[in-house]
C-alpha positions in Angstrom: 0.0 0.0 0.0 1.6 3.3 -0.9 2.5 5.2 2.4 0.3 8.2 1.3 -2.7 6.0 0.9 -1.7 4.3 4.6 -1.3 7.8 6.5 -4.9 8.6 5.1 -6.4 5.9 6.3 -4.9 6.1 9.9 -6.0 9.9 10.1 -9.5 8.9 9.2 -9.1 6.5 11.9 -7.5 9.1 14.4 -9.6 11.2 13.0 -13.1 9.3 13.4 -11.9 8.1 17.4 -11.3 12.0 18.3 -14.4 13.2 16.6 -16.7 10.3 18.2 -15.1 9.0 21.0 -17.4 10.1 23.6 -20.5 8.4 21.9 -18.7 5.3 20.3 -19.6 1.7 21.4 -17.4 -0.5 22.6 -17.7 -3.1 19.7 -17.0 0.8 17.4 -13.6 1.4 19.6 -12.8 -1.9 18.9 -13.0 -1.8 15.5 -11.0 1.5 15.2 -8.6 -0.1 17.5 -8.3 -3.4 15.5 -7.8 -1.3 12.0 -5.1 1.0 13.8 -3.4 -1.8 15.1 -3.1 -3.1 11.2 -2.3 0.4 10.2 0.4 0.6 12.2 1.9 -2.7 11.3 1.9 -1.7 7.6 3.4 1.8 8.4 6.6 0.1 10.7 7.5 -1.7 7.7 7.4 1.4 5.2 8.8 3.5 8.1 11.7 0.4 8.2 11.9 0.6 4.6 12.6 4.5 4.7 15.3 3.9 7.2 17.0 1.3 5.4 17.1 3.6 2.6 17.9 6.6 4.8 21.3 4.5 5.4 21.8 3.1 2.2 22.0 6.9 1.2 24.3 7.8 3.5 26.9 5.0 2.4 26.3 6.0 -1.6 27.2 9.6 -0.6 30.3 9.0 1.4 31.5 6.2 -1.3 31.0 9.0 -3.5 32.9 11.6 -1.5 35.5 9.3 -1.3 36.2 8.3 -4.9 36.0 11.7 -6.3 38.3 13.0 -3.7 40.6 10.2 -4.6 40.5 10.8 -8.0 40.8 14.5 -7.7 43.8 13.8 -5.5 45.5 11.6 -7.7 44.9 14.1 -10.7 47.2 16.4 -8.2 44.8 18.8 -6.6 45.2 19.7 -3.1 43.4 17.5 -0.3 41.3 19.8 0.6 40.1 21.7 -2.4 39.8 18.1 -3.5 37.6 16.9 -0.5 35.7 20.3 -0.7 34.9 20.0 -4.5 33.9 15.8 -3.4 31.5 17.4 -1.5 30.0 19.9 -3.9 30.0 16.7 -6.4 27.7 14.9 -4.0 25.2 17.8 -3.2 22.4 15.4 -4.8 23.0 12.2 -3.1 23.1 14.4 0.0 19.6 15.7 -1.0 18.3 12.2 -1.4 19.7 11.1 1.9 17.9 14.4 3.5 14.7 13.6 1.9 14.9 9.7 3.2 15.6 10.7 6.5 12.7 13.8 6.7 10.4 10.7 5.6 11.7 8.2 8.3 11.5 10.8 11.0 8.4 11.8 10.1 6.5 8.3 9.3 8.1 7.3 12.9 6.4 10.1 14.6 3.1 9.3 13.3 3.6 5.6 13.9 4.6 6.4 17.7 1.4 9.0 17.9 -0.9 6.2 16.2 0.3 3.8 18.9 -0.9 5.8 21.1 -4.2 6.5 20.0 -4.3 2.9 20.0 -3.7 2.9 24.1 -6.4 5.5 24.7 -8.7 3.2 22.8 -7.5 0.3 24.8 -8.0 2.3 28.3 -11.7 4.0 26.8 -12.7 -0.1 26.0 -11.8 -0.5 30.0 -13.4 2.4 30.9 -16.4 1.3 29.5 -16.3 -1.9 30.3 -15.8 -1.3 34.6 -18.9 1.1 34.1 -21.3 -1.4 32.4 -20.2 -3.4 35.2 -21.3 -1.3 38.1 
């Protein structure tokens, strides 16, 4: 499921629990809390993917670094002009490591906010529950 589509449908979620948690059933926070729960499991293996990639990124760019710098090097430029101009050289591998990470970080955060939606719905369910009791 494309991570878009997935954040969506855990904001409806998130969404639908805020707007009608006061009135919901139990069997209605259940629900929410069984779909969230699958939500989440989806999202920490794109937000796993986007890490992997977030590290795989910073590897290509530093390989990168390196070589050019070594090449620039052994052409007989200066270390440091050469190690300055590796860096330049690797501007967009640096872009695409930025934009995995700003992904990761932020898929994470939602996934840890989600889960915890997903504990108020657990406690609400017990709430409920010790009431219809009494």
């Amino acid at each position: 499921m494309d991570h878009d589509k997935l954040i969506d449908k855990i904001s409806g979620v998130i969404n639908d629990y805020g707007t009608f948690s006061e009135s919901a059933t139990i069997d209605q926070l259940l629900r929410w809390k069984d779909l969230l729960v699958g939500y989440n499991y989806h999202l920490a293996e794109v937000v796993s993917e986007y890490f992997k990639n977030y590290s795989r990124s910073y590897y290509i760019r530093k390989i990168k670094i390196s070589r050019v710098k070594n090449r620039l090097v052994k052409e007989g430029n200066p270390v440091t002009a050469s190690e300055s101009q590796a860096v330049e050289e690797a501007a967009g591998e640096y872009e695409t490591e930025l934009e995995y990470e700003a992904t990761a970080e932020r898929l994470n955060n939602l996934l840890r906010q989600s889960n915890k939606v997903v504990e108020a719905m657990a406690q609400r369910v017990s709430v409920l529950k010790t009431e219809r009791h009494d």
